[in-house]
DRENDO-1510 file (C-alpha; in Angstrom, 1 decimal, always signed):
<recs>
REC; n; res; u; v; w
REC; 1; UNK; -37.9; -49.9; -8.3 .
REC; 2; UNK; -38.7; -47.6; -5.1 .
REC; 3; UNK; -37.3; -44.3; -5.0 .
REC; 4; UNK; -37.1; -43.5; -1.3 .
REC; 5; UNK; -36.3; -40.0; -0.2 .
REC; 6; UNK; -36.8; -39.9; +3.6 .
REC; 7; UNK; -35.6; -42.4; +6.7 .
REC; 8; UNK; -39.1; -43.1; +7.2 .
REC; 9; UNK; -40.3; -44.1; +3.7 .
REC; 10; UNK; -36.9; -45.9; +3.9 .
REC; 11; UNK; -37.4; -47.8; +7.5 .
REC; 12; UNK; -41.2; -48.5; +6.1 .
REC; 13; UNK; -40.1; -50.1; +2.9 .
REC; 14; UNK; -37.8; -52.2; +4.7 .
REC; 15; UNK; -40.3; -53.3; +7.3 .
REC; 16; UNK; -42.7; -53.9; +4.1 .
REC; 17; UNK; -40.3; -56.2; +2.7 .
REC; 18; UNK; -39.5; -58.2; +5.5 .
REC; 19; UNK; -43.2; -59.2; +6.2 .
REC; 20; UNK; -43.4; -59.9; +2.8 .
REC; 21; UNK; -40.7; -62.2; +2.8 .
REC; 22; UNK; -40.8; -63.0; +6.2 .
REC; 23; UNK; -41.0; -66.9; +5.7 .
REC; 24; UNK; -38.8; -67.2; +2.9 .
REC; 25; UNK; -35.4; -68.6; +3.6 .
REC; 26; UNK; -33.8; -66.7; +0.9 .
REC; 27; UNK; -34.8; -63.2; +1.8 .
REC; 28; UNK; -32.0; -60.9; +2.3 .
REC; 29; UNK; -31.2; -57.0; +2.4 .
REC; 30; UNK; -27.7; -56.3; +0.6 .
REC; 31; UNK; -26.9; -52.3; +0.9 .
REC; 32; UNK; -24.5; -50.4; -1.8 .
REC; 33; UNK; -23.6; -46.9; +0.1 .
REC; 34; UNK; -22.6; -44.3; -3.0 .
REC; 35; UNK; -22.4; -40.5; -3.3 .
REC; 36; UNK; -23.3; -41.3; -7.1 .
REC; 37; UNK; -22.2; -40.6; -10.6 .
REC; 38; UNK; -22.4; -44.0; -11.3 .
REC; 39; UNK; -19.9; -45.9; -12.7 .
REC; 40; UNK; -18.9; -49.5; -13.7 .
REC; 41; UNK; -17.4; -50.0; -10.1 .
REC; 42; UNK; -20.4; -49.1; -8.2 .
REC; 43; UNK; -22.3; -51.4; -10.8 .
REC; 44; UNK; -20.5; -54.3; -10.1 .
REC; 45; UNK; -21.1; -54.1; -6.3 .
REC; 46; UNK; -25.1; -53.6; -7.3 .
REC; 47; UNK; -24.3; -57.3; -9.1 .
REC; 48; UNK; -22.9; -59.2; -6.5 .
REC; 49; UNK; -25.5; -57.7; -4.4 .
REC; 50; UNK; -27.7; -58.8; -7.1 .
REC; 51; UNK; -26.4; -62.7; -6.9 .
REC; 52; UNK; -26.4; -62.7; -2.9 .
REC; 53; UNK; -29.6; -61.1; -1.7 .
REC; 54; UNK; -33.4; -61.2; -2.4 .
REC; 55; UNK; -33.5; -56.8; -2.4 .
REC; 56; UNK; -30.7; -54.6; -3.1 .
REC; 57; UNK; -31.1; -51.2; -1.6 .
REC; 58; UNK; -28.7; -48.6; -3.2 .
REC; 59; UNK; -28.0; -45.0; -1.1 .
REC; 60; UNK; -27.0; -41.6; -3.4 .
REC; 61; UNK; -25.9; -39.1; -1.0 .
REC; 62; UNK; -22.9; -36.6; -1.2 .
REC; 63; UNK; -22.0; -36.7; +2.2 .
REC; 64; UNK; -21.0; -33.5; +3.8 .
REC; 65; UNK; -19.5; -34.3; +7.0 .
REC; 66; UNK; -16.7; -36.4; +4.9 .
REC; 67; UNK; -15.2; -33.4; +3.3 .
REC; 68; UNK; -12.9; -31.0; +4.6 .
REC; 69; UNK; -13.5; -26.8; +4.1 .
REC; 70; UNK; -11.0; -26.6; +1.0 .
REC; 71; UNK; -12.3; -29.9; -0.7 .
REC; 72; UNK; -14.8; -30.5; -3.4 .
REC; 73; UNK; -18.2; -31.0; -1.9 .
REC; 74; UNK; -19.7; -28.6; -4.1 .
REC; 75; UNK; -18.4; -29.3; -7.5 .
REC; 76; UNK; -18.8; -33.4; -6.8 .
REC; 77; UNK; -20.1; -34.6; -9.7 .
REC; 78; UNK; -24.2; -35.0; -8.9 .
REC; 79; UNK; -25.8; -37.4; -11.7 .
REC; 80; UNK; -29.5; -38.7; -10.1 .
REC; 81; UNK; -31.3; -38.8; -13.4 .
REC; 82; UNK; -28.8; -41.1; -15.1 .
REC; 83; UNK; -28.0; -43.1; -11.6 .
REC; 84; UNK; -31.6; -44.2; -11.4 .
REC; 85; UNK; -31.7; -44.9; -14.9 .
REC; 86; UNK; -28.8; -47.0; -13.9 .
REC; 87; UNK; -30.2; -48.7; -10.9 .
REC; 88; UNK; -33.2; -49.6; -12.7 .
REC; 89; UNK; -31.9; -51.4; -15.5 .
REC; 90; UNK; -29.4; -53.2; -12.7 .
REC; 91; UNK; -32.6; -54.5; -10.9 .
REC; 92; UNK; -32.1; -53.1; -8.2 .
REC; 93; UNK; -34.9; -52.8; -5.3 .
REC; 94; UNK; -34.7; -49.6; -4.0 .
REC; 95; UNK; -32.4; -46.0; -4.3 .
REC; 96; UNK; -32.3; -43.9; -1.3 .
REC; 97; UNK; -31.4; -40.3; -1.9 .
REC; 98; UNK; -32.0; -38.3; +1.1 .
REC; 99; UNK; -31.5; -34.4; +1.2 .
REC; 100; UNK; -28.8; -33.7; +3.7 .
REC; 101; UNK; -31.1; -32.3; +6.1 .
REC; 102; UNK; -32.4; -35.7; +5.9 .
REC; 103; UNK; -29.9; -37.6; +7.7 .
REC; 104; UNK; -28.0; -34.2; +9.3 .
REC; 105; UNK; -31.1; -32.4; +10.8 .
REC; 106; UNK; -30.7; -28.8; +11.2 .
REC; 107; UNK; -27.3; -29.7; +9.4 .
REC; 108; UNK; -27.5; -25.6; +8.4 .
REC; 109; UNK; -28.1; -24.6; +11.9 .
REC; 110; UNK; -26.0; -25.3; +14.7 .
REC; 111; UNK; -25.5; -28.9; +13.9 .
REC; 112; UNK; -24.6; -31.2; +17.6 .
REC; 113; UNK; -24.7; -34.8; +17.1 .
REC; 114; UNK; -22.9; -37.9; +18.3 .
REC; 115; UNK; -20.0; -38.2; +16.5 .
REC; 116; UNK; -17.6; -41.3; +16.1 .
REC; 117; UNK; -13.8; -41.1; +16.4 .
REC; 118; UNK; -11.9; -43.0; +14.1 .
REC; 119; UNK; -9.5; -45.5; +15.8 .
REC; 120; UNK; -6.0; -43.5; +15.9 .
REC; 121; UNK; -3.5; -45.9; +14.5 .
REC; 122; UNK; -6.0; -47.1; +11.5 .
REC; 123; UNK; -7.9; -43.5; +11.3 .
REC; 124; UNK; -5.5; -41.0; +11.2 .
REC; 125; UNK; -2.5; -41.8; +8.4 .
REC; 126; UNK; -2.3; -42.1; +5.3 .
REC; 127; UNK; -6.2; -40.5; +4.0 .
REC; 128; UNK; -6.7; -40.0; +7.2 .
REC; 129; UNK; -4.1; -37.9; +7.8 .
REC; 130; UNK; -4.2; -36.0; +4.9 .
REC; 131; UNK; -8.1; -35.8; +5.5 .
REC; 132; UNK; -8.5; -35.3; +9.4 .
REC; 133; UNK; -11.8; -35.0; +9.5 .
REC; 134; UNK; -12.6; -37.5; +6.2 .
REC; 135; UNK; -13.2; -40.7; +8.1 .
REC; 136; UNK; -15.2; -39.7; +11.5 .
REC; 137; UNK; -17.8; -38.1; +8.5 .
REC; 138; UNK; -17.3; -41.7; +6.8 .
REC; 139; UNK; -18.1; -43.8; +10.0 .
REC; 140; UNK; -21.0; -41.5; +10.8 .
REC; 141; UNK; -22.9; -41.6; +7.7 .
REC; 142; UNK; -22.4; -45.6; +6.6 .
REC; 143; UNK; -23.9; -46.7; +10.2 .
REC; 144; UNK; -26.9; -44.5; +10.2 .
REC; 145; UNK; -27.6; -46.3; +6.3 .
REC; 146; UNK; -26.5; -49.3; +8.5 .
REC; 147; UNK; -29.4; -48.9; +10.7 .
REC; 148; UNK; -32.2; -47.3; +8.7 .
REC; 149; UNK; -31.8; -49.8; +5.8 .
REC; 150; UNK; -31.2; -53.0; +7.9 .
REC; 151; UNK; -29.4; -55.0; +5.8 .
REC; 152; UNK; -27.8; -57.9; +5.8 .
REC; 153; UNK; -24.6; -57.5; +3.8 .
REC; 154; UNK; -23.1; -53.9; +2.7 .
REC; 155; UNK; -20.9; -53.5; -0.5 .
REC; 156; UNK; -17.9; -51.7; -0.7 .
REC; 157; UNK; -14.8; -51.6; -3.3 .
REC; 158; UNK; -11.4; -52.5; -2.4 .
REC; 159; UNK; -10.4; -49.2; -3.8 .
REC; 160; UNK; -11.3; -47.6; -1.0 .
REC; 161; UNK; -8.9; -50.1; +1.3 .
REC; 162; UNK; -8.4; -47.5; +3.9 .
REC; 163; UNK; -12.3; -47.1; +4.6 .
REC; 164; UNK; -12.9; -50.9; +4.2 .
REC; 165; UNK; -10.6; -51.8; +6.6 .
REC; 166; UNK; -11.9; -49.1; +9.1 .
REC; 167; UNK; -15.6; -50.3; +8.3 .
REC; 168; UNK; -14.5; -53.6; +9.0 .
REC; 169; UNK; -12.8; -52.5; +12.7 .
REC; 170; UNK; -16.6; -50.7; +13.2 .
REC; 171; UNK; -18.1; -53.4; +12.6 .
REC; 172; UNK; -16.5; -55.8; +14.9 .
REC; 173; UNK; -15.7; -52.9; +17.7 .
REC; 174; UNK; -19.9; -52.0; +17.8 .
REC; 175; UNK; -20.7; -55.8; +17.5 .
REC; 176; UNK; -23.1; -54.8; +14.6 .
REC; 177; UNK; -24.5; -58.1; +13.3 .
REC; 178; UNK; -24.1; -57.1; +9.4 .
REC; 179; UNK; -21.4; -58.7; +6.7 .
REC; 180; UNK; -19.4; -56.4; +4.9 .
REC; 181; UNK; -18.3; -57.8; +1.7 .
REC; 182; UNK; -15.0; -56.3; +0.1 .
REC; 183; UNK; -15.6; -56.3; -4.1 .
REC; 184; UNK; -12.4; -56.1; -6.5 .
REC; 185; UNK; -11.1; -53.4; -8.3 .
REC; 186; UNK; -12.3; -52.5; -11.4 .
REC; 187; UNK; -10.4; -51.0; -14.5 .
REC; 188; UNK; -11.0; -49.2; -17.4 .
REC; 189; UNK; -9.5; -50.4; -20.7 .
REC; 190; UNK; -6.6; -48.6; -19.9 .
REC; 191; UNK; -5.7; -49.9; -16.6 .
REC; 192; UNK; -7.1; -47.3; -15.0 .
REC; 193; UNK; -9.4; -47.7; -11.3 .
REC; 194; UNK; -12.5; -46.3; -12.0 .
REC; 195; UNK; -13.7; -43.4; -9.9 .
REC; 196; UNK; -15.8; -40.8; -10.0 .
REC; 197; UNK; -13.3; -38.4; -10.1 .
REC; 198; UNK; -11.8; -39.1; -13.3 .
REC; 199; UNK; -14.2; -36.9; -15.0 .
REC; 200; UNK; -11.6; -34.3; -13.6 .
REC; 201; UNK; -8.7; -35.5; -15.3 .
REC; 202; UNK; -8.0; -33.8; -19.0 .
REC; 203; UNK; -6.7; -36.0; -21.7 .
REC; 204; UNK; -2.9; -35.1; -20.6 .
REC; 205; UNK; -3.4; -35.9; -17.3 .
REC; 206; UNK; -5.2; -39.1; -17.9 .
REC; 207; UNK; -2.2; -40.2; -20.0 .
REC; 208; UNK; +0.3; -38.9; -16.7 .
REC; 209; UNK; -2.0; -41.2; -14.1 .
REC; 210; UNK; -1.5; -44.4; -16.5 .
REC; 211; UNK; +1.5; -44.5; -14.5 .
REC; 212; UNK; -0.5; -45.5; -11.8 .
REC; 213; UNK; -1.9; -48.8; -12.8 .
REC; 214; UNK; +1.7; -49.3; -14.9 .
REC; 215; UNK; +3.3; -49.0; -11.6 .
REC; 216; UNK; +0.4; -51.6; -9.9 .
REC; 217; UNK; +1.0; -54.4; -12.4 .
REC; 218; UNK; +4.7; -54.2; -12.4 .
REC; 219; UNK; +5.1; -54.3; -8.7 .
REC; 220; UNK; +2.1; -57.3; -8.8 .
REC; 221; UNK; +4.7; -58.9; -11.3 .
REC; 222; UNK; +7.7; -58.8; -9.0 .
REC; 223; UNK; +6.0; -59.9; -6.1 .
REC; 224; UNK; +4.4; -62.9; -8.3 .
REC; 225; UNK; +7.9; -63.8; -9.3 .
REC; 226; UNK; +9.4; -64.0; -5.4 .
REC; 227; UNK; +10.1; -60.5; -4.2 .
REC; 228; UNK; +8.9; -59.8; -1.1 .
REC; 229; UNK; +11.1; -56.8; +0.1 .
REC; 230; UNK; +9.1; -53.9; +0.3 .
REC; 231; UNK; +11.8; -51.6; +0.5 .
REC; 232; UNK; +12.9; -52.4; -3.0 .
REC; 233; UNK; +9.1; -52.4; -4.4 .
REC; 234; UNK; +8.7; -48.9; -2.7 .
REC; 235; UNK; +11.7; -47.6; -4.7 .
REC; 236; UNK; +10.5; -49.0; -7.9 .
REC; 237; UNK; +7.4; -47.6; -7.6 .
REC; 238; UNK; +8.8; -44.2; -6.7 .
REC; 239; UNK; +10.7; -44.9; -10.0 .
REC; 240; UNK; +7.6; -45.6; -12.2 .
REC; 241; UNK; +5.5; -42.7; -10.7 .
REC; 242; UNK; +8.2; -39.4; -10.7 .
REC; 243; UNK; +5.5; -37.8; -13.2 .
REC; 244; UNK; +2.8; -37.3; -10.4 .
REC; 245; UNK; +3.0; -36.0; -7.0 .
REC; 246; UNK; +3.2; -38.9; -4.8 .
REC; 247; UNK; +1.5; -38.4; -1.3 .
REC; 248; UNK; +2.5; -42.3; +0.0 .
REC; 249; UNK; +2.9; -45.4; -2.4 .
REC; 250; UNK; +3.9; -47.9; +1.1 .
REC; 251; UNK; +3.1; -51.7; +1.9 .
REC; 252; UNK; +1.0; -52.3; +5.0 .
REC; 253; UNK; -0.7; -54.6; +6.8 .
REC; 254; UNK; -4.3; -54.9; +7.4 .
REC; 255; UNK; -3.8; -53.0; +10.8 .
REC; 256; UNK; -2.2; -50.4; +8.2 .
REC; 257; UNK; +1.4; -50.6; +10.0 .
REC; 258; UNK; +4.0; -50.3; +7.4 .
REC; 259; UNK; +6.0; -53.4; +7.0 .
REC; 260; UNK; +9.3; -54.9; +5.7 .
REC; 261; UNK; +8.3; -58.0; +4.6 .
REC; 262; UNK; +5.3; -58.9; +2.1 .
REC; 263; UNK; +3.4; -61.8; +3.8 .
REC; 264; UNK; +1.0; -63.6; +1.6 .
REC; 265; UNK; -3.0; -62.7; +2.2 .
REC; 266; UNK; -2.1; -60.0; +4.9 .
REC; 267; UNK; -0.4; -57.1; +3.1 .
REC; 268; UNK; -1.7; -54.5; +0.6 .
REC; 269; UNK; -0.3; -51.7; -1.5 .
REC; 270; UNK; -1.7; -48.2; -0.9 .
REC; 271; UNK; -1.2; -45.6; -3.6 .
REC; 272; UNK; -2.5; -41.9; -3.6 .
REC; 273; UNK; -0.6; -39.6; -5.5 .
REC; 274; UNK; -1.6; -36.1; -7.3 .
REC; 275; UNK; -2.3; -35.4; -11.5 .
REC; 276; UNK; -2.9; -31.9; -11.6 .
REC; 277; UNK; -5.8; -30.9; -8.5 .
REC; 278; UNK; -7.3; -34.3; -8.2 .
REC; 279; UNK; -6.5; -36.8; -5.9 .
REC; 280; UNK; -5.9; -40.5; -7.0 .
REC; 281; UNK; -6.3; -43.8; -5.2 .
REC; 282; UNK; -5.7; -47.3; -6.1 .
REC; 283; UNK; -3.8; -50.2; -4.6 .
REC; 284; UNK; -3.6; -54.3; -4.9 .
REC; 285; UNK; -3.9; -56.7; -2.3 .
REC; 286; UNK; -1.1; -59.0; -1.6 .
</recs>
């Protein structure tokens, strides 16, 4: 496995590997963007990477311009030594983990780059709204690994439905000639959506947030047994989540306008809701 620290040593190794491979049929780049701290989630993206493409090409990298002043940037749990460990045994074929200088030059300085603006009805409610700033540092730093790793299919979690969607719109608004391939949820034995931020939670608050992927399953239930008013699933979620602090648990579309109606294969769940200082997301797919 390569550990590549810079853009060059990254574009080189991916300009190595394509005229190594370059007449094999089967030779494809599959890229799994992190910030790290590892966890079953990320893993499973690094597999169906794994069954799709030749090379898999993981990025660690905390990215600064996605956090706002009062967030956690600097108490995000950083883990290299165990995430390579974690790559390796994963077969993967390269980790890039560039300093933030790296990919922000002068980042300390008077940092003046080209920015991208988030579309305003997809960008700015819901995480985007709570997070201004969150999803133009989001954009920014996925299409630079975009263009320095050139692959050919990127791996992202449905957890994050709010980004994928947006990635998805970037994608087809820049006519960038890449396949973004959304990868399922995954749970811990106790129902709940893995994240890196869990290591926040304390044993009471991990039992409080249970009523989080309580609340997903029941609603998943109803809908599965022919509701599809999503007035009266909001109000049973409110119901099954009065222990946390809710911040929006509504049913959207995949243009993210709330809706009244559930139609099958374009609507989805999103949940974010409070357990003490941390933030939780999850949703389903409907």
């Amino acid at each position: 496995m390569e550990i590549l620290r810079t853009t060059e040593e990254l574009r080189e190794y991916r300009q190595q590997i394509a005229s190594e491979f370059l007449h094999t049929k089967d030779f494809s780049v599959g890229l799994v963007p992190t910030m790290g701290a590892l966890h079953d989630g990320h893993l499973s993206l690094i597999a169906q990477s794994g069954r799709r493409d030749s090379h898999t090409i993981v990025s660690i990298f905390v990215n600064p311009t996605q956090f706002g002043a009062n967030e956690d940037f600097g108490k995000y749990p950083r883990t290299l030594e165990s995430d390579l460990a974690k790559c390796a045994k994963s077969g993967v074929s390269a980790v890039f983990t560039p300093s933030v200088n790296e990919l922000y030059p002068n980042f300390e300085g008077s940092l003046d780059e080209i920015t991208l603006v988030p579309p305003k009805c997809m960008g700015y409610v819901l995480e985007g709204f709570l997070r201004p700033t969150h999803f133009s540092g989001v954009l920014q730093v996925v299409l630079k690994l975009f263009h320095l790793s050139g692959a050919h299919r990127a791996y992202f979690g449905k957890k994050d439905a709010q980004q994928l969607l947006l990635l998805q719109k970037m994608l087809e608004d820049f006519f960038i000639p890449l396949e973004i391939v959304p990868c399922e949820i995954i749970r811990d034995s106790d129902g709940l959506a893995l994240s890196s931020r869990n290591i926040y939670l304390d044993k009471s608050q991990r039992e409080r947030a249970l009523c989080i992927p309580r609340t997903i399953f029941l609603l998943q239930e109803k809908i599965a047994q022919g509701s599809t008013d999503t007035q009266e699933l909001e109000n049973l979620a409110q119901k099954n989540l009065a222990d946390v602090c809710v911040f929006y648990a509504h049913f959207f579309n995949h243009r993210l306008e709330r809706i009244d109606t559930i139609e099958k294969g374009q609507s989805i769940f999103l949940l974010c809701v409070g357990v003490g200082t941390t933030r939780l997301l999850d949703n389903f797919w409907c």
